[in-house]
C-alpha positions in Angstrom: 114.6 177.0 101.5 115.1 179.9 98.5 115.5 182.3 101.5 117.9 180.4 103.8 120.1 179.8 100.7 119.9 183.7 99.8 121.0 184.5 103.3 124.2 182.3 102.9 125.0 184.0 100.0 124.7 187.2 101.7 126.6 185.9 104.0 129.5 184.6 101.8 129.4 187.7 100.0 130.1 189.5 103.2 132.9 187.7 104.4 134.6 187.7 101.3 134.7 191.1 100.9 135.8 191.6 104.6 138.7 189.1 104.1 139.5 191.0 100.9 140.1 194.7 102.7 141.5 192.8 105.5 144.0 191.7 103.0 143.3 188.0 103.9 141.3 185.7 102.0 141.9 187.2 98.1 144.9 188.3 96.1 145.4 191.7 95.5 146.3 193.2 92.0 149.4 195.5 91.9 148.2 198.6 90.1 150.2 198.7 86.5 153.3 201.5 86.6 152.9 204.1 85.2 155.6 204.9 82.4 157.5 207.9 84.1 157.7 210.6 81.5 160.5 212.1 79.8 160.5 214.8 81.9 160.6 212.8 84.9 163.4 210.8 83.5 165.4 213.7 82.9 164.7 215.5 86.4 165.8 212.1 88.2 169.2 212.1 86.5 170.1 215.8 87.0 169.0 215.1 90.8 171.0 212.1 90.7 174.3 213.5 89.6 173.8 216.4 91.9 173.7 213.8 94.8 176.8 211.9 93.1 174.9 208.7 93.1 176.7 208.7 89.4 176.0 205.1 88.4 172.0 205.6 89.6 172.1 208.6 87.2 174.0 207.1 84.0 171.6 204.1 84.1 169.0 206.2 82.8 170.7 207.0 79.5 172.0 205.4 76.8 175.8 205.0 78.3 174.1 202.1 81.1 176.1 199.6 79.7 179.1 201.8 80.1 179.0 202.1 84.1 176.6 199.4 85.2 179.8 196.5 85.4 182.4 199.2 86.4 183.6 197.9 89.8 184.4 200.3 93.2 187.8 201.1 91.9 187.1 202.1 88.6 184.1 204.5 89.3 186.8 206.2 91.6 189.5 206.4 89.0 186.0 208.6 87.3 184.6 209.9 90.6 186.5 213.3 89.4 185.3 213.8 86.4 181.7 212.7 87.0 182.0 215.2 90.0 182.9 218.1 87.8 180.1 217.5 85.4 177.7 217.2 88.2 179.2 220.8 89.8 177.7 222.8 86.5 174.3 221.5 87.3 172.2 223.9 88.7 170.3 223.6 92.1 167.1 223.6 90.6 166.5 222.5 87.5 163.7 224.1 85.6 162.3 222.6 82.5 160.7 224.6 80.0 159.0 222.3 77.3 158.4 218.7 76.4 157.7 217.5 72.9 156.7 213.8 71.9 156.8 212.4 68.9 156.2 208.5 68.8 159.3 206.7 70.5 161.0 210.3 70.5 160.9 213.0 73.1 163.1 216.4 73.2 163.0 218.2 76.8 164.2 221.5 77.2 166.0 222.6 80.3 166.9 226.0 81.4 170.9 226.1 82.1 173.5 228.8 82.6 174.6 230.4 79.4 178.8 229.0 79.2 179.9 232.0 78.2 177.7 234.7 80.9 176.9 232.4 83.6 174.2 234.8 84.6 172.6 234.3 81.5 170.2 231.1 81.0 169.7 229.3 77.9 167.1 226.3 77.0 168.7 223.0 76.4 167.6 220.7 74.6 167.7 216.9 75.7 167.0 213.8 73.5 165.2 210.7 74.3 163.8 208.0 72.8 161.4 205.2 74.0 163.0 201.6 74.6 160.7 198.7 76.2 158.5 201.0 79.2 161.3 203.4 79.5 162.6 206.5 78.3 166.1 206.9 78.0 168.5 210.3 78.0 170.1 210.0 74.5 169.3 208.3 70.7 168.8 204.8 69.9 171.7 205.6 67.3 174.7 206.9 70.0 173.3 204.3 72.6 174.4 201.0 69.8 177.7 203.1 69.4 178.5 202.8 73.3 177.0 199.1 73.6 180.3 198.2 71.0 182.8 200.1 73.3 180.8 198.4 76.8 182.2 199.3 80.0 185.7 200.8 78.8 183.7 203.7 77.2 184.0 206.2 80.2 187.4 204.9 81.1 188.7 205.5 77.6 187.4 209.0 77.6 188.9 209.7 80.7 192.5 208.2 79.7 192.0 210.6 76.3 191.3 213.6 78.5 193.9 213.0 80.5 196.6 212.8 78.0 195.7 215.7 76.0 195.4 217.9 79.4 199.4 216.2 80.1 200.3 217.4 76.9 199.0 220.6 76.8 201.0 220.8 80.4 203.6 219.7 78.7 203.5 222.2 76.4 203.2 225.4 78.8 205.9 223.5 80.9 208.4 225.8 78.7 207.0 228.9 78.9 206.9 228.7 82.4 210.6 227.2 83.2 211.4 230.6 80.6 209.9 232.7 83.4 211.5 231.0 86.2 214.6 231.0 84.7 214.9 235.0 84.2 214.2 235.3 87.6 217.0 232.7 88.6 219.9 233.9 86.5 219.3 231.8 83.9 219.0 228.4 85.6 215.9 226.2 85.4 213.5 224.9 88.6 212.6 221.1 89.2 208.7 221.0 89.9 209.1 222.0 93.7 210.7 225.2 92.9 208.4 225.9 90.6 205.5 225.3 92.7 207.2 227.4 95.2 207.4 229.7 92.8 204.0 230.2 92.5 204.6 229.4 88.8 202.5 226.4 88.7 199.6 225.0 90.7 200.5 222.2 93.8 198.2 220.0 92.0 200.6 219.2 89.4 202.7 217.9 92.6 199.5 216.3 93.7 199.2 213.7 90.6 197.0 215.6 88.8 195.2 214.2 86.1 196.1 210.5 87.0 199.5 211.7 86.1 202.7 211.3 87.9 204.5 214.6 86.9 208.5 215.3 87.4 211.3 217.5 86.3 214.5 216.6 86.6 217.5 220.0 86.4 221.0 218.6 84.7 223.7 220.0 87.3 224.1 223.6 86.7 220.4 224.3 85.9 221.1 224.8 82.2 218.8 222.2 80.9 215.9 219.8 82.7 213.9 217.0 81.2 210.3 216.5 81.9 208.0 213.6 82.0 205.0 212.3 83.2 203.7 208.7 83.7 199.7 207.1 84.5 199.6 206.7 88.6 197.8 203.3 87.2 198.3 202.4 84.1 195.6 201.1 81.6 192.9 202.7 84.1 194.5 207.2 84.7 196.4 206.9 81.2 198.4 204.4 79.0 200.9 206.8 77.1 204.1 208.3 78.9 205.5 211.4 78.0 209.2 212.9 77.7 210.1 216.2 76.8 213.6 218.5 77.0 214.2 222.2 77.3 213.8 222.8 73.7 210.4 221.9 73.8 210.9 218.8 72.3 207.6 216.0 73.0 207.5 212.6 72.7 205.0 210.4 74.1 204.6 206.6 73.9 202.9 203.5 75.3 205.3 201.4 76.9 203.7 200.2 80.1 203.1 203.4 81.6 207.2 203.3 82.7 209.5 206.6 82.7 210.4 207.8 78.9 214.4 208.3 78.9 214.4 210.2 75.6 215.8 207.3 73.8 212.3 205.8 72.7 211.2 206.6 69.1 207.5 207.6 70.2 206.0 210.1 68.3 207.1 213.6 68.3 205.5 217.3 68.6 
């Protein structure tokens, strides 16, 4: 009896395990993740923003809460700038160090030097520990864009963009100067100008998320230039005015043409 009840043991035994590597009869534990390391972390966002999946690679830092509710339309209105960011990363990127300390990490990456690009320097990157996770950035900065949310990348951008209109703006008169001593003293709209060779078609283009025109009073003595968001709220908010004297006013009225009339603030 003892030994017919050990062979059915045997027996079960056998079939068990069977069923178990036949992935039938018993559940199978997931192995636990491993924690990807800092280094990891930071090697996945370089390759992520070299691949422009932008939104994969800003999740793993502190500004996730800036782009993970962005919809289509507004992570085009930053496709450009993400894309320039992403253009000074290097092919490979080479990491020369890791240092972890508790819930902080620094990881140094070799970049090009900014001022000899055939130089390299190491960069340092900070990240800290949250949940199983590292994440590119401080625990500090990453509260500061949680209180901004979503419209922290989209109010960078509209900054950028109005101080690059204004500085524009501002090389506007030089350059109408040096059209106008070639043109016996008359000024160019933004056509001549660009045909010129005196400024870049871009400006023609929208650049900047900028509608940019210059309109020559009847004799070419004087022009008025301005510029106005291509969408406002999203490119820019502020609209800009200025006259042949160099005179610069700029003001938030809708993103609609400035006549000159509007207070604004001056330059």
């Amino acid at each position: 009896m003892v030994h017919y009840i050990q062979i059915h043991v045997r027996l079960f035994v056998f079939v068990t395990v069977l069923l178990c590597l036949l992935n039938l009869g018993c559940p199978v534990t997931a192995p636990a993740q491993t924690q990807r390391g800092p280094s990891d972390v930071v090697r996945e966002f370089y390759k992520a923003m070299r691949e422009h999946r932008f939104k994969d690679a800003w999740t793993l830092t502190i500004y996730k809460s800036a782009v993970e509710t962005l919809t289509a339309e507004e992570m085009e209105d930053l496709r450009p700038d993400f894309e320039e960011r992403a253009a000074k990363i290097p092919e490979q990127v080479e990491i020369t160090g890791e240092q972890i300390n508790g819930n902080v990490a620094t990881v140094f990456v070799k970049v090009p030097n900014d001022v000899d690009a055939t130089q390299t320097i190491s960069e340092p990157v900070a990240l800290f520990s949250s949940g199983n996770s590292w994440i590119i950035g401080t625990d500090e900065n990453q509260a500061t864009v949680k209180k901004v949310g979503r419209r922290y990348f989209l109010d960078a951008m509209i900054e950028s963009h109005e101080s690059d209109v204004e500085d524009f703006l501002k090389r506007m008169i030089a350059i109408e100067a040096a059209y106008s001593q070639q043109h016996d003293g008359m000024f160019g709209d933004l056509k001549a100008l660009i045909d010129t060779g005196l400024t870049s078609h871009e400006v023609g283009e929208n650049a900047d998320g900028y509608h940019f025109h210059i309109t020559v009073a009847k004799g070419g003595k004087s022009f008025i230039a301005g510029a106005e968001p291509i969408r406002y709220g999203h490119t820019g908010k502020r609209s800009f005015w200025m006259d042949q004297t160099g005179t610069l006013k700029k003001t938030d009225n809708g993103g609609k043409p400035m006549t000159g009339a509007e207070q604004g603030s001056k330059q």
